[in-house]
ZAFIGU-698700 format. One line per field, with one value per residue: residue number from 1; x, y, z of N, C-alpha, C, CB in turn; residue in three letters. Coordinates in nm, 2 decimals. Glycine has a CB too. Layout:
N
pos	[NUM  ...]
nX	[X  ...]
nY	[Y  ...]
nZ	[Z  ...]
caX	[X  ...]
caY	[Y  ...]
caZ	[Z  ...]
cX	[X  ...]
cY	[Y  ...]
cZ	[Z  ...]
cbX	[X  ...]
cbY	[Y  ...]
cbZ	[Z  ...]
code	[ALA  ...]
This chain:
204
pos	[1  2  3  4  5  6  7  8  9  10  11  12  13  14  15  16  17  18  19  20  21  22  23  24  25  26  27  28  29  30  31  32  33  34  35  36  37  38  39  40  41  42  43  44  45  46  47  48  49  50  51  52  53  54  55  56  57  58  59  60  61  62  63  64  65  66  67  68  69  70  71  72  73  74  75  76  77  78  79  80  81  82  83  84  85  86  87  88  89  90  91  92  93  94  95  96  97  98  99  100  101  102  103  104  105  106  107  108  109  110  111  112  113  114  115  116  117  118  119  120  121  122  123  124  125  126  127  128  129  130  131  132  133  134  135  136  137  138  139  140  141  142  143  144  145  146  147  148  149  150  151  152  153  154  155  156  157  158  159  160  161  162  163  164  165  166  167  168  169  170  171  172  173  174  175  176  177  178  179  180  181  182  183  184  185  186  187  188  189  190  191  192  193  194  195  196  197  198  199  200  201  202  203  204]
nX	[1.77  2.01  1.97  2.07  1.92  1.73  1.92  2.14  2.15  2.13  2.36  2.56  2.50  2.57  2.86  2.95  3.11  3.47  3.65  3.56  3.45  3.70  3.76  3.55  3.67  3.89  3.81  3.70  3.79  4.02  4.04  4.15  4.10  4.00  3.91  3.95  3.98  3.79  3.60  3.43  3.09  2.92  2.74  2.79  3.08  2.97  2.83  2.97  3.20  3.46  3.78  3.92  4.21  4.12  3.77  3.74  3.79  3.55  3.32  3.42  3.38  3.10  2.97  3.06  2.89  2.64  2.66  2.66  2.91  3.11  3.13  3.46  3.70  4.08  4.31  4.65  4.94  5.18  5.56  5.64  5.75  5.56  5.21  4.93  4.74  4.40  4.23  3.99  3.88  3.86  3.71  3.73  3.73  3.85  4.09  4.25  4.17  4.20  4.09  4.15  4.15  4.38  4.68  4.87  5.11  5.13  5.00  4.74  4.50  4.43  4.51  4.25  4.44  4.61  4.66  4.63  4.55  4.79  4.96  4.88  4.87  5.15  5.22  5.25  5.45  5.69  5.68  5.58  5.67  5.87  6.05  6.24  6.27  6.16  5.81  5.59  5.43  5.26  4.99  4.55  4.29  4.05  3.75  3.47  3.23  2.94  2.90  2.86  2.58  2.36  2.44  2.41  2.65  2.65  2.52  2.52  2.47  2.69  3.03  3.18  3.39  3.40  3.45  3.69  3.83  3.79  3.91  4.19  4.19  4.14  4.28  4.64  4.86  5.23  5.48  5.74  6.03  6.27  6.50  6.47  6.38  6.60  6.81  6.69  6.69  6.70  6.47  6.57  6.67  6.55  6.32  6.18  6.16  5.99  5.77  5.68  5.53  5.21  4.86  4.65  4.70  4.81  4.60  4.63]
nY	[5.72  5.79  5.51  5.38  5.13  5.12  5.08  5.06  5.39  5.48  5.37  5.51  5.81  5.82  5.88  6.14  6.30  6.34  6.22  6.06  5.90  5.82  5.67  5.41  5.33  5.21  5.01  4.81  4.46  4.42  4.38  4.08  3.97  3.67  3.50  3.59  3.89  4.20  4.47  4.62  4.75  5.03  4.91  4.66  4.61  4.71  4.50  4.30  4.36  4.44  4.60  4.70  4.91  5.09  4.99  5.08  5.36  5.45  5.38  5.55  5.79  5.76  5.79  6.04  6.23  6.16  6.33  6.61  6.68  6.67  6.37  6.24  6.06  6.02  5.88  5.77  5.72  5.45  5.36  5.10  4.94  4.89  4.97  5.12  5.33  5.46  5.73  5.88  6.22  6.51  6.89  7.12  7.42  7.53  7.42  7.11  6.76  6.40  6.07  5.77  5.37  5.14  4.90  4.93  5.19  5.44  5.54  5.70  5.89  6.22  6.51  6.84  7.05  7.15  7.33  7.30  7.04  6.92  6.96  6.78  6.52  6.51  6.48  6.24  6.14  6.06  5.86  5.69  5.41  5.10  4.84  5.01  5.21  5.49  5.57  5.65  5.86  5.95  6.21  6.15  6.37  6.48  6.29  6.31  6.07  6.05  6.10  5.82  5.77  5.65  5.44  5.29  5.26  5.28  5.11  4.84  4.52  4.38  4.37  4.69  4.75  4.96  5.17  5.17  5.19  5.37  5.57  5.49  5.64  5.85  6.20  6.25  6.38  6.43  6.36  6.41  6.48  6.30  6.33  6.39  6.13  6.01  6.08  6.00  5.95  5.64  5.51  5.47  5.19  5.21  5.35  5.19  4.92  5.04  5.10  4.83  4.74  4.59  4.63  4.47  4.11  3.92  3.70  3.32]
nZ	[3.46  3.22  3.17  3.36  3.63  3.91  4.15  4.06  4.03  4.28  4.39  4.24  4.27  4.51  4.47  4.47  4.42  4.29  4.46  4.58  4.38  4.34  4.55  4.53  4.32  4.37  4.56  4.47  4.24  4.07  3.76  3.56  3.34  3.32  3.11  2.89  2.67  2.80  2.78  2.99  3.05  3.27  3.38  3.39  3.50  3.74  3.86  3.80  4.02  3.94  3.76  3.49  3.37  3.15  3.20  3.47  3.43  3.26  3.39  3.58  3.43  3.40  3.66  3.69  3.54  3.64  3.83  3.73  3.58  3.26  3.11  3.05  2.90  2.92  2.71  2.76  2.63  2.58  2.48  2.23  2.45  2.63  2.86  2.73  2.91  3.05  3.16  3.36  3.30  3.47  3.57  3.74  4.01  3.76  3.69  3.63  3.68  3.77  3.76  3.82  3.79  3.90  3.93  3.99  4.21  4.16  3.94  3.96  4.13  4.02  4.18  4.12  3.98  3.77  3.50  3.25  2.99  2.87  3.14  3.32  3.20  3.19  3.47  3.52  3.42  3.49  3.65  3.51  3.41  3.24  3.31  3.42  3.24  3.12  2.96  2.87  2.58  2.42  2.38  2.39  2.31  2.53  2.53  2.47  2.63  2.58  2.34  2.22  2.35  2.17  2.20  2.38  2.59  2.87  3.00  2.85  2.84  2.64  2.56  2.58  2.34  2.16  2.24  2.32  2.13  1.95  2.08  2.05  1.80  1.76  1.78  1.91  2.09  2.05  2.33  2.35  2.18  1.95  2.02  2.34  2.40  2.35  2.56  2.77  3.09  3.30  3.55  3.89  4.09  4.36  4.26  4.10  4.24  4.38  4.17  4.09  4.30  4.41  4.42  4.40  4.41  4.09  4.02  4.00]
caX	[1.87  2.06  1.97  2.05  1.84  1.73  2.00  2.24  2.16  2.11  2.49  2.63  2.43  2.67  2.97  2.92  3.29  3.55  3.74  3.43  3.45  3.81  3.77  3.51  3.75  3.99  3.80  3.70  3.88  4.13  3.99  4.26  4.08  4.12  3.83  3.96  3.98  3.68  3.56  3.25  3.00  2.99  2.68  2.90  3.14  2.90  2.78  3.09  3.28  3.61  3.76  4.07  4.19  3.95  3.64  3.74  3.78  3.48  3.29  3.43  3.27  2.92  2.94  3.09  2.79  2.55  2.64  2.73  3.06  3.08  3.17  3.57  3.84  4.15  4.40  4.74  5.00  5.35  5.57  5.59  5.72  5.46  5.11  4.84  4.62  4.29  4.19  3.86  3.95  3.75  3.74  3.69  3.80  3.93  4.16  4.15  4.26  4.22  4.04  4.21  4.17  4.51  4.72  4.97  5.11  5.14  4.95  4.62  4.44  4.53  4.39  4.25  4.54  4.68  4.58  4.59  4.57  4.89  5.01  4.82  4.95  5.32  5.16  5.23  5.53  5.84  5.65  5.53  5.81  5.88  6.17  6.31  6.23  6.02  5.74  5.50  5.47  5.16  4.79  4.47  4.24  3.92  3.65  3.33  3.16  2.80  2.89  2.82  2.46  2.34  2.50  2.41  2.71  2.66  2.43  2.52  2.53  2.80  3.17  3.19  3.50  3.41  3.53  3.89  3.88  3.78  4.07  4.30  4.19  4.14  4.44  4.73  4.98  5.33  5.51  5.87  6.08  6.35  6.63  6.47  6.38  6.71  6.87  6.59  6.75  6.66  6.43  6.66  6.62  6.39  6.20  6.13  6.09  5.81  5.69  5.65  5.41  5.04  4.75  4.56  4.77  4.75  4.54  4.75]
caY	[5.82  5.72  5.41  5.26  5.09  5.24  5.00  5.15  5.48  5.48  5.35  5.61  5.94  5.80  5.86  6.29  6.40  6.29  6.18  5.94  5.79  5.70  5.55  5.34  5.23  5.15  4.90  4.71  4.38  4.42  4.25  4.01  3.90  3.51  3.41  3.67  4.02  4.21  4.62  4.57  4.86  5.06  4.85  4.51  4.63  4.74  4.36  4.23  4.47  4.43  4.67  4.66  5.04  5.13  5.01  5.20  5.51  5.46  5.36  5.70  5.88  5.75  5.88  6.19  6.28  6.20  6.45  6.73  6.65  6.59  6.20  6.24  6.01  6.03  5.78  5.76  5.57  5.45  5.29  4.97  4.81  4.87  4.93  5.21  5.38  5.52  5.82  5.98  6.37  6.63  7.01  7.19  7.55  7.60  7.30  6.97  6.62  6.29  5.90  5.64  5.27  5.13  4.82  4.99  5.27  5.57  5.61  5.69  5.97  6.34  6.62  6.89  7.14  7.11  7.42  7.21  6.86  6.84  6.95  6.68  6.43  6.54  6.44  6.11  6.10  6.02  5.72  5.55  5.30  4.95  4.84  5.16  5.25  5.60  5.50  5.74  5.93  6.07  6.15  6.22  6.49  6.45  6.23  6.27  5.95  6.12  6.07  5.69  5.74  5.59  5.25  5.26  5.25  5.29  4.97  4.73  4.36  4.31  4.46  4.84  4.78  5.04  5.31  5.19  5.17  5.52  5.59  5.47  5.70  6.08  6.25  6.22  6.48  6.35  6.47  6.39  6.46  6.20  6.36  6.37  6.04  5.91  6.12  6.00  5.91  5.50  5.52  5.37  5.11  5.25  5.36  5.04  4.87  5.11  5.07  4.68  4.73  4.55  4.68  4.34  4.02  3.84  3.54  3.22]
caZ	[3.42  3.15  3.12  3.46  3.69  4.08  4.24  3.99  4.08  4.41  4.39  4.12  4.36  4.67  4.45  4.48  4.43  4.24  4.54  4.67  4.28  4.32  4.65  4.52  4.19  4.43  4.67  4.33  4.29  3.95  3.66  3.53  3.26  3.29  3.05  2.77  2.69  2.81  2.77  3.04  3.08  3.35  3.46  3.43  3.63  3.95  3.92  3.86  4.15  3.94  3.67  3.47  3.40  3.06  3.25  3.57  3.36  3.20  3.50  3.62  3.38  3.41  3.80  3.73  3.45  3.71  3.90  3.62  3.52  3.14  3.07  2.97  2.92  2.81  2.66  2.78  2.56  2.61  2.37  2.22  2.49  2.82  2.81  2.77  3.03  3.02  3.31  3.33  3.40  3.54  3.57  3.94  4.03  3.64  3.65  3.55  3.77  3.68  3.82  3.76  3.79  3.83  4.02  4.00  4.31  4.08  3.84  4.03  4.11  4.03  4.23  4.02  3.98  3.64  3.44  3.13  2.99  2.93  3.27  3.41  3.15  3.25  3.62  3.54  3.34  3.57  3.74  3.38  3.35  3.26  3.36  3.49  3.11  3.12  2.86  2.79  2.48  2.39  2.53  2.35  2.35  2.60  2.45  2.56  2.57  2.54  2.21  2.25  2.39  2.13  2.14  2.53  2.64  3.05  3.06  2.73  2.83  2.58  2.58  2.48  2.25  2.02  2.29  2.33  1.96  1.93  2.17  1.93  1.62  1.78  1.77  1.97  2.07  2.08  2.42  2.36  2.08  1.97  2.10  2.45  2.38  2.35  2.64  2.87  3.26  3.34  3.71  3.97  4.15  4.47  4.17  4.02  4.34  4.43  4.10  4.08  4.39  4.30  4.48  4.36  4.29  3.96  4.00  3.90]
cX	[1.98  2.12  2.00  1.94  1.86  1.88  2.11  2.27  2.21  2.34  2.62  2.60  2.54  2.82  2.98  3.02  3.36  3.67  3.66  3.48  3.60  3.83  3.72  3.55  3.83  3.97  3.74  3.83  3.95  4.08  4.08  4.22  4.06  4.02  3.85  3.92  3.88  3.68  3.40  3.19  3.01  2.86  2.76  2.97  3.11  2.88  2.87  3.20  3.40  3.63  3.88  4.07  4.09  3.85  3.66  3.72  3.61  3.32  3.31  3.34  3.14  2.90  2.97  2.92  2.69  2.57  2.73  2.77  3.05  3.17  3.27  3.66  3.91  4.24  4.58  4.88  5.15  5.44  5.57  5.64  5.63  5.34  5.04  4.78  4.59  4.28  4.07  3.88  3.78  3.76  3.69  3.78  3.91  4.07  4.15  4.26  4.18  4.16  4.06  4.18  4.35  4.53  4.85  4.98  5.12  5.10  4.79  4.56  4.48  4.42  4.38  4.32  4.59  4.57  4.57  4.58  4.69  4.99  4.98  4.86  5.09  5.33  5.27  5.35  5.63  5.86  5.60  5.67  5.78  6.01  6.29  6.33  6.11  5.96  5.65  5.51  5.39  5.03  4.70  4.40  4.17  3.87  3.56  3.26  3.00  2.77  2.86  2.65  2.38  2.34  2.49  2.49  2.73  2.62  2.45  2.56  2.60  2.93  3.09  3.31  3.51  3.45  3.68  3.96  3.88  3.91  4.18  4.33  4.17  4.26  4.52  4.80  5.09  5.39  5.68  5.93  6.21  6.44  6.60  6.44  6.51  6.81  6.74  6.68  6.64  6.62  6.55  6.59  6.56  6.28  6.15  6.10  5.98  5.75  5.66  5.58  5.31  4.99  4.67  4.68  4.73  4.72  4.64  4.69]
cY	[5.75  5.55  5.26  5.25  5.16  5.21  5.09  5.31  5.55  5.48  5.47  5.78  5.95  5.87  6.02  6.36  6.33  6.20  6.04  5.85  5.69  5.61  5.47  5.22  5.14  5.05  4.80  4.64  4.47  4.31  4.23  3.97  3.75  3.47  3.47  3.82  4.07  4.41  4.62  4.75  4.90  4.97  4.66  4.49  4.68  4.62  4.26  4.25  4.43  4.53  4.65  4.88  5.13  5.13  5.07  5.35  5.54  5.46  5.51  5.77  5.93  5.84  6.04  6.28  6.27  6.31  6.64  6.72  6.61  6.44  6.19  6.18  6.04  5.92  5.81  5.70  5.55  5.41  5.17  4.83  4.79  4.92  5.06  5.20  5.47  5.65  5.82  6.10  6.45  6.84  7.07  7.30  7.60  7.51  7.20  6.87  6.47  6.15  5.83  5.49  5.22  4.96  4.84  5.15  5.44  5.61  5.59  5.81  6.11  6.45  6.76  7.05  7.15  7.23  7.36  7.08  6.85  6.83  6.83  6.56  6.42  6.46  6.29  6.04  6.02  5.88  5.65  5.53  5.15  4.95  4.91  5.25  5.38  5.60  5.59  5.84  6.01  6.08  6.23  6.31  6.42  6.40  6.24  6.17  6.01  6.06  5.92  5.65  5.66  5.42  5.22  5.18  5.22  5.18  4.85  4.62  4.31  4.43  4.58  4.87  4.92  5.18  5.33  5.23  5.30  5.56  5.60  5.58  5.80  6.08  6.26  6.33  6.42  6.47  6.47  6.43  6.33  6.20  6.34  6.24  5.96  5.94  6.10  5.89  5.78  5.56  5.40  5.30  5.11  5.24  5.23  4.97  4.93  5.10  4.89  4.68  4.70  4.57  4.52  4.25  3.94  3.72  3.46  3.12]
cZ	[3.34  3.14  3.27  3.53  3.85  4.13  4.19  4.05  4.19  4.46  4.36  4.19  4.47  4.63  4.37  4.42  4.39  4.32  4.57  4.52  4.26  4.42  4.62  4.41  4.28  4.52  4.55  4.33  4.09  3.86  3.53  3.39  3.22  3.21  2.90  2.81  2.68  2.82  2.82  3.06  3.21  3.43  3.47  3.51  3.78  3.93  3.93  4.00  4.11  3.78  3.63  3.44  3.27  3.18  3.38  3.52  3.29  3.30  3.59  3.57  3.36  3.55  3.78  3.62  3.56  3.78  3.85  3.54  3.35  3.14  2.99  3.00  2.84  2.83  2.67  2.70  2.56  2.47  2.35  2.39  2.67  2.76  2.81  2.87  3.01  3.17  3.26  3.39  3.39  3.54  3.69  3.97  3.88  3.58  3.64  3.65  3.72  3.82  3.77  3.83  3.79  3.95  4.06  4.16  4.25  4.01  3.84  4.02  4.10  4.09  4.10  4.04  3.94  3.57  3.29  3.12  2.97  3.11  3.35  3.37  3.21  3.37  3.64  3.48  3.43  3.61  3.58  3.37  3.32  3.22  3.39  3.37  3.09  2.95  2.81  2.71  2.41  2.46  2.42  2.37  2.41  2.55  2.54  2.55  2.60  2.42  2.13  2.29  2.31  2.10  2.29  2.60  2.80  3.07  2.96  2.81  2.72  2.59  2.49  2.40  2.14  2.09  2.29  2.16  1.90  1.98  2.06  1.82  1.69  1.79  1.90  1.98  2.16  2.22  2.41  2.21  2.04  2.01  2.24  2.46  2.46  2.47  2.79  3.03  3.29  3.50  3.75  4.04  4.29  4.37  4.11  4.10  4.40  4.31  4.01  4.19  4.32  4.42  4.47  4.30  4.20  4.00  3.93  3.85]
cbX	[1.92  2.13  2.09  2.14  1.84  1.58  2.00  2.17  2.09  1.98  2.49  2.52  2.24  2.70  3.01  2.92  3.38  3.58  3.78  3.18  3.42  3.95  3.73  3.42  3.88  4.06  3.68  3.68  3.81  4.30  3.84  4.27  4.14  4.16  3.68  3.86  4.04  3.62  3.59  3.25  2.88  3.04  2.50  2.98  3.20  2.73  2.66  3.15  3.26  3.67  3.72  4.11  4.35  3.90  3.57  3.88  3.92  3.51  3.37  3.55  3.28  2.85  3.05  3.30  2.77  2.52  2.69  2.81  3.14  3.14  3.06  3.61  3.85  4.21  4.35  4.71  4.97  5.38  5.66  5.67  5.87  5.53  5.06  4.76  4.63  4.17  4.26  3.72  4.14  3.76  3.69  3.73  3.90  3.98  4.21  4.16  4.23  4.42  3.92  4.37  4.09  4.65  4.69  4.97  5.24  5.20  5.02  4.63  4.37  4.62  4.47  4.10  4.60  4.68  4.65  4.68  4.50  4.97  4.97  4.68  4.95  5.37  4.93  5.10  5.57  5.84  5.50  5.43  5.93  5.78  6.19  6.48  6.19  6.09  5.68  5.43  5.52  5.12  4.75  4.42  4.18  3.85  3.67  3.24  3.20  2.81  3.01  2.92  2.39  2.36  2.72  2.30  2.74  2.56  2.26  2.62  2.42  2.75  3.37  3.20  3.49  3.24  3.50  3.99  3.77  3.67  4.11  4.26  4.07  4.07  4.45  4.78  4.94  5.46  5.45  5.89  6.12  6.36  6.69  6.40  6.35  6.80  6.94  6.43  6.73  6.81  6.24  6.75  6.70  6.37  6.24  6.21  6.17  5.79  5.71  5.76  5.38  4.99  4.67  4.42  4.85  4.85  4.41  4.89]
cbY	[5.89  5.79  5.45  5.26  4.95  5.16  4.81  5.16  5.50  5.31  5.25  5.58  5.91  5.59  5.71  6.33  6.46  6.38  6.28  6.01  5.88  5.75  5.56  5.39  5.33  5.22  4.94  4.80  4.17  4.39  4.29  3.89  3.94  3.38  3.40  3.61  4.08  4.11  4.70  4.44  4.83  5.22  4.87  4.47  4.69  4.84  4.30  4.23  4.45  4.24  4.79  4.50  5.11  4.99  4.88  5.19  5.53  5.37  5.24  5.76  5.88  5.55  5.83  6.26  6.19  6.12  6.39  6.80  6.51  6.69  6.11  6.34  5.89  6.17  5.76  5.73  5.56  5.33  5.32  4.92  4.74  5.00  4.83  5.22  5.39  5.38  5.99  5.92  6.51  6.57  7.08  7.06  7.54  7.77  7.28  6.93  6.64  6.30  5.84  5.67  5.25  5.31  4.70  5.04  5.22  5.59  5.55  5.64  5.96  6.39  6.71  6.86  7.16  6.91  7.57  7.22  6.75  6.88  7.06  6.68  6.46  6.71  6.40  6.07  6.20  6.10  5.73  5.60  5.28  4.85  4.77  5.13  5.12  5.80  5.38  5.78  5.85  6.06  6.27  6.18  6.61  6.51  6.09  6.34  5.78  6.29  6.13  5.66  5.84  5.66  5.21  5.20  5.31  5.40  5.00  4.75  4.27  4.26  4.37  4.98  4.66  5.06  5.33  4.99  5.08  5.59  5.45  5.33  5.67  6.20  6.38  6.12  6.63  6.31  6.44  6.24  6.59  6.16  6.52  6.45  6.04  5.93  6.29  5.93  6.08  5.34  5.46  5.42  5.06  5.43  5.47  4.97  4.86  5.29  5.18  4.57  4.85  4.37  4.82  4.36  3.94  3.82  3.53  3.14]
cbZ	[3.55  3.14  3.00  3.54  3.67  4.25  4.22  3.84  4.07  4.46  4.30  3.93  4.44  4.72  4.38  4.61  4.58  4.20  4.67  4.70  4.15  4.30  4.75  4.54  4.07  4.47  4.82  4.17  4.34  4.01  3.59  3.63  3.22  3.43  3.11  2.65  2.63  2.94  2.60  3.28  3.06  3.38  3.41  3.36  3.60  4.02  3.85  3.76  4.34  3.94  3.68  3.27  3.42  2.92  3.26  3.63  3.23  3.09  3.55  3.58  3.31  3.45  3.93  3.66  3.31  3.78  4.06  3.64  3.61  3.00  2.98  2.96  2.92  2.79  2.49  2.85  2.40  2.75  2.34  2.04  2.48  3.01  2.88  2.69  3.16  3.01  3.37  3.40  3.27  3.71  3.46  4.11  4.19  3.71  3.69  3.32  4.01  3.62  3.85  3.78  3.69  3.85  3.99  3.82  4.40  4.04  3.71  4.17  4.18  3.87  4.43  3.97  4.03  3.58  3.44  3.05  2.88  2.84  3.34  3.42  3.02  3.30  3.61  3.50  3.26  3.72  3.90  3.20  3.47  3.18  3.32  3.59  3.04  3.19  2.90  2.85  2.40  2.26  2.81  2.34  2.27  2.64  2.39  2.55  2.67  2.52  2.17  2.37  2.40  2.10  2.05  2.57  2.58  3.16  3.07  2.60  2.83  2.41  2.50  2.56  2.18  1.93  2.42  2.38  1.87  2.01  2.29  1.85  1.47  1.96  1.71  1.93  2.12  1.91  2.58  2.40  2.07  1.91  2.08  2.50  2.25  2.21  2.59  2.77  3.41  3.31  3.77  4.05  4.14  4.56  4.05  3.93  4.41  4.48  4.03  4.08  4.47  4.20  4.40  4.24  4.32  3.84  3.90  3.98]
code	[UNK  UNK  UNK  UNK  UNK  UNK  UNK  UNK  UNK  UNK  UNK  UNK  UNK  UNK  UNK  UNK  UNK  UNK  UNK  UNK  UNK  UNK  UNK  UNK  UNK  UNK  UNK  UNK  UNK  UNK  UNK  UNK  UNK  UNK  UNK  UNK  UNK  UNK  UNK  UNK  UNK  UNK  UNK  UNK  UNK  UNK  UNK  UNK  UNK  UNK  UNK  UNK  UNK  UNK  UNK  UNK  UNK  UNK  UNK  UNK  UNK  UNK  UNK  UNK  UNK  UNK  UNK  UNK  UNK  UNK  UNK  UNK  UNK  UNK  UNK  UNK  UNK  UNK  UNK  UNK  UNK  UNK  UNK  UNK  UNK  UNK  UNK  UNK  UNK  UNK  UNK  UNK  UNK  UNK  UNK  UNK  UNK  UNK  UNK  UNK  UNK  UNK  UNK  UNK  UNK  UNK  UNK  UNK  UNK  UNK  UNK  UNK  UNK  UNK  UNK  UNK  UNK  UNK  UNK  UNK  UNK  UNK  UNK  UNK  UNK  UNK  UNK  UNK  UNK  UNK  UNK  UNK  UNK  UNK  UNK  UNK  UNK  UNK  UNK  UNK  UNK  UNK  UNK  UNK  UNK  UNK  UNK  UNK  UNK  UNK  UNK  UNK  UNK  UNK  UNK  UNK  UNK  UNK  UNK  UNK  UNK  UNK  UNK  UNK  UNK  UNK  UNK  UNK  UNK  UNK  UNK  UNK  UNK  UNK  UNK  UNK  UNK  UNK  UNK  UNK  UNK  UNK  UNK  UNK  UNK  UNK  UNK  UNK  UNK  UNK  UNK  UNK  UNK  UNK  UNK  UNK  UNK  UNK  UNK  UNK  UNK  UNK  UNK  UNK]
């Protein structure tokens, strides 16, 4: 079934419900990267058991396609100075929620109760910060990675770079204007102490 193997399966069948798939992102170790920057498949990442937040989302999406779900991420993006993040969203009772990969305490899983994508984008706005700097600015439309079958994406033994890359080029819808921009309220300092929490620490 597309492309994976029994073991695979057998793995990917266990992970039924959207809730089961983020428990199982979240007992995955945090992949640091230390040998260079990597975009592993979603069969790299079962044999590696570590994900950074792309291959979590993408990893998402393989499970949820097994069992229905179309294969959708979307691309998160902040400004220049903190970092993108990837989800994999879903649709259940007419709304849409969201599996995240993260190491972060906030910017994880969303139940599905957001009558739009942006509502669900918004979800997440308050808590995107760096350094008590609220960062995020736009979010892509859904991508279906279906549209990848071809380049066997779920199982490639080499990076899937060509998805984030995609990411990059669909379109974007800006959420801020520049006036709200500029009148935007710095998180205080609980807030930024709860959001410097790491789920996984950085290897040294």
């Amino acid at each position: 079934m597309y492309g994976f193997n029994n073991s695979e399966i057998s793995i990917l069948k266990r992970l039924n419900t959207p809730p089961k798939i983020q428990d199982f992102l979240n007992k995955l170790k945090a992949n640091f990267e230390p040998n260079g920057d990597t975009c592993r498949s979603p069969r790299l990442v079962l044999r590696n058991k570590e994900a950074h937040c792309v291959e979590g989302a993408i990893l998402a999406a393989a499970a949820m396609r097994i069992h229905g779900h179309k294969p959708l991420v979307l691309d998160l993006t902040s400004n220049k100075k903190d970092f993108d993040h990837v989800v994999a969203v879903f649709r259940q009772f007419g709304c849409w929620g969201a599996v995240s990969k993260t190491n972060h305490p906030v910017l994880r899983y969303r139940e599905p109760v957001y009558k739009s994508i942006r509502e669900l984008v918004m979800s997440y706005f308050h808590e995107y910060t760096k350094d008590g700097e609220k960062t995020l600015r736009s979010y892509s439309i859904p991508v279906n990675l279906s549209r990848f079958d071809k380049l066997g994406w779920t199982t490639s033994e080499k990076d899937i770079w060509y998805i984030p890359e995609y990411l990059l080029e669909v379109p974007h819808k800006q959420i801020l204007t520049h006036t709200q921009i500029s009148n935007l309220r710095k998180a205080d300092l609980l807030e930024i102490k709860a959001g410097d929490m790491l789920e996984w620490k950085t290897k040294l």
